[in-house]
C-alpha positions as CSV (number, residue, x, y, z in Angstrom):
1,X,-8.8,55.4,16.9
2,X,-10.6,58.5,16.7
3,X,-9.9,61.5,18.5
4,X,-13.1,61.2,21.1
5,X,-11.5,58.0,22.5
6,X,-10.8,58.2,25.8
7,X,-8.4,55.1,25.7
8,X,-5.3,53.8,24.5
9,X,-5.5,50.2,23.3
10,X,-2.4,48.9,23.7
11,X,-0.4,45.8,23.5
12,X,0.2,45.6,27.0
13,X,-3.4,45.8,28.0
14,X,-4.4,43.2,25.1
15,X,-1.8,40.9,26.2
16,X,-3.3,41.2,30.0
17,X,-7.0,40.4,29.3
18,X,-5.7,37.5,26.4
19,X,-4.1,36.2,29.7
20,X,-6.6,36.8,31.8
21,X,-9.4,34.9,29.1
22,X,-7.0,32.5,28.7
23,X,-6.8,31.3,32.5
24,X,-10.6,31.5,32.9
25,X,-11.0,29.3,29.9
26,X,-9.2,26.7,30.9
27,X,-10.4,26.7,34.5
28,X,-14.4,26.8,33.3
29,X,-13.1,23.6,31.1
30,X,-11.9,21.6,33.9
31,X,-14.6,22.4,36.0
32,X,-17.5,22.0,33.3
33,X,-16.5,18.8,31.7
34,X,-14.2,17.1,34.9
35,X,-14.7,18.8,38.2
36,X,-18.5,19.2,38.5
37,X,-19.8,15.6,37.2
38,X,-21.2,15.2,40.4
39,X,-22.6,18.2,41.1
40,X,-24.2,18.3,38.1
41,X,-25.5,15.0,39.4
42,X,-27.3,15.9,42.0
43,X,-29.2,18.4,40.7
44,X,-33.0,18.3,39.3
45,X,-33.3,17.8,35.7
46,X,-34.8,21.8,35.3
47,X,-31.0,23.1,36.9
48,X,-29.2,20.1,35.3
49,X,-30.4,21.3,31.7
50,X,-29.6,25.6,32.9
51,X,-25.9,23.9,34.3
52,X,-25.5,22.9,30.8
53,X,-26.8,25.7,29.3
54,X,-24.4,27.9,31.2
55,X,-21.7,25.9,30.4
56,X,-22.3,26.8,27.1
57,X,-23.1,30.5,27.1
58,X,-19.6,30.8,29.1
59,X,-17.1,28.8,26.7
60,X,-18.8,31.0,23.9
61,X,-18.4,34.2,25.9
62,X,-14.8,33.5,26.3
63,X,-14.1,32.1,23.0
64,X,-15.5,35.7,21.7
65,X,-13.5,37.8,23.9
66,X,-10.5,35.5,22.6
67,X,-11.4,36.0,19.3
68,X,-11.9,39.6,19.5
69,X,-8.6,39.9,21.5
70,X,-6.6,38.5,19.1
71,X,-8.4,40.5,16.2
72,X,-7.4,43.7,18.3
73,X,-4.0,42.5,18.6
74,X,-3.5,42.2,15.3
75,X,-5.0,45.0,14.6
76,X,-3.4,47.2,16.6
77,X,-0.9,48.9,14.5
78,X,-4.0,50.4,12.4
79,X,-5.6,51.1,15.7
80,X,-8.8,49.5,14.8
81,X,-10.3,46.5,16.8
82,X,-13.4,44.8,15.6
83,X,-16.5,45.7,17.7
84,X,-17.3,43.2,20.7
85,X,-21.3,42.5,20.2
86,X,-23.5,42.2,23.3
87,X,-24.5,38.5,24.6
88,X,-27.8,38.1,26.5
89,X,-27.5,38.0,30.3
90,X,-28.6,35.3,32.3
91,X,-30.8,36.2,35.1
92,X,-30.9,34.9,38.8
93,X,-31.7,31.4,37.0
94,X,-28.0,30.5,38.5
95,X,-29.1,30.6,41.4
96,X,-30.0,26.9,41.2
97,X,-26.1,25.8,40.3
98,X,-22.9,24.7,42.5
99,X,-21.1,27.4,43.7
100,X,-18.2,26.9,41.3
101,X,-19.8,27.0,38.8
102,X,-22.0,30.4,39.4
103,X,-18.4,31.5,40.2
104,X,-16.8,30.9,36.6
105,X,-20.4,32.2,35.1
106,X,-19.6,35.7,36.9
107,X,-16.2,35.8,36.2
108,X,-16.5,35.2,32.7
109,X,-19.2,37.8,32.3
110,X,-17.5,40.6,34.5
111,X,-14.4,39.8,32.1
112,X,-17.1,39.9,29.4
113,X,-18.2,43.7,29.8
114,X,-15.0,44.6,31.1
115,X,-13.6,44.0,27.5
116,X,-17.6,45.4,25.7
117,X,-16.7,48.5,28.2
118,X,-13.3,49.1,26.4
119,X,-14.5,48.0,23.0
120,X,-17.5,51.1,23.6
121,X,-14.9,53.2,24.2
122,X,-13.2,52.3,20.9
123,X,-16.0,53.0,19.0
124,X,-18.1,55.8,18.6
125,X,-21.0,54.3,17.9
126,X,-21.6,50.0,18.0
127,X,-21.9,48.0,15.1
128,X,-25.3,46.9,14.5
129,X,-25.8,43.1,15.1
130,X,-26.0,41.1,12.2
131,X,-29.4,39.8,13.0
132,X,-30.3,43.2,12.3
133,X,-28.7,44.1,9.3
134,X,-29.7,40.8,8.2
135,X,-33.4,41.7,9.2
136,X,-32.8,45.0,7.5
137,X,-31.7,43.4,4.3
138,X,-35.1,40.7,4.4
139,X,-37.6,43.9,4.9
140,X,-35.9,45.9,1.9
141,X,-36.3,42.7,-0.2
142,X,-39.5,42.3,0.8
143,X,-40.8,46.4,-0.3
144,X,-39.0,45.9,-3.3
145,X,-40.7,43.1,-4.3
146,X,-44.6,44.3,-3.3
């Protein structure tokens, strides 16, 4: 960590949000693929597709602030994490969706940029995504070969 951190990452607070994830990913499971069938029923096809949609966007956003949870506990000792990248928001097209379901969206992306907020802090400056570098690396082949 460097010395403009303003933070401490430290087991304890690892171990709290891995908890924290943890719970929310198993409640957005039961509720996606058990508790919600008819819900998702009832709804017009335009919603049913976003319900689905959703339910994808949150299992990835937790399975990434898993993944960069346990990368920062393992880490820790060295006192570098691996950079959290940013995930596109989602609107007011949950509007639409149960209430349950809106609610495990929310949680998972207030947990979501709770966890970018400390990984900011981390870092001094944010990793460039890899679509960009990638993008980066197709224009430099591209001058190179005109």
């Amino acid at each position: 960590m460097t010395a403009g951190n303003s933070i401490a990452l430290t087991r304890k607070l690892i171990d709290s949000l891995y908890v924290e994830a943890m719970v929310l990913a198993d409640e957005a499971r039961t509720y996606f693929e058990f508790d919600c069938i008819e819900e998702r029923k009832a709804l017009a096809p335009t919603p049913r597709v976003l319900f689905s949609c959703e339910a994808i966007k949150v299992s990835t956003r937790l399975m990434h602030i898993i993944n960069w949870l346990l990368e920062a506990r393992a880490r820790i000792d060295a006192e570098m994490p691996p950079p959290l990248r940013e995930v596109e928001g989602r609107g007011r097209s949950i509007l639409v969706l149960p209430a349950p379901a809106r609610e495990i969206i929310i949680a998972s992306e207030n947990l979501y940029t709770r966890v970018r907020r400390l990984d900011i802090q981390l870092h001094d400056e944010p990793s460039p995504s890899p679509v960009h570098a990638m993008q980066a690396q197709m224009r430099a082949r591209i001058s190179a070969s005109i």
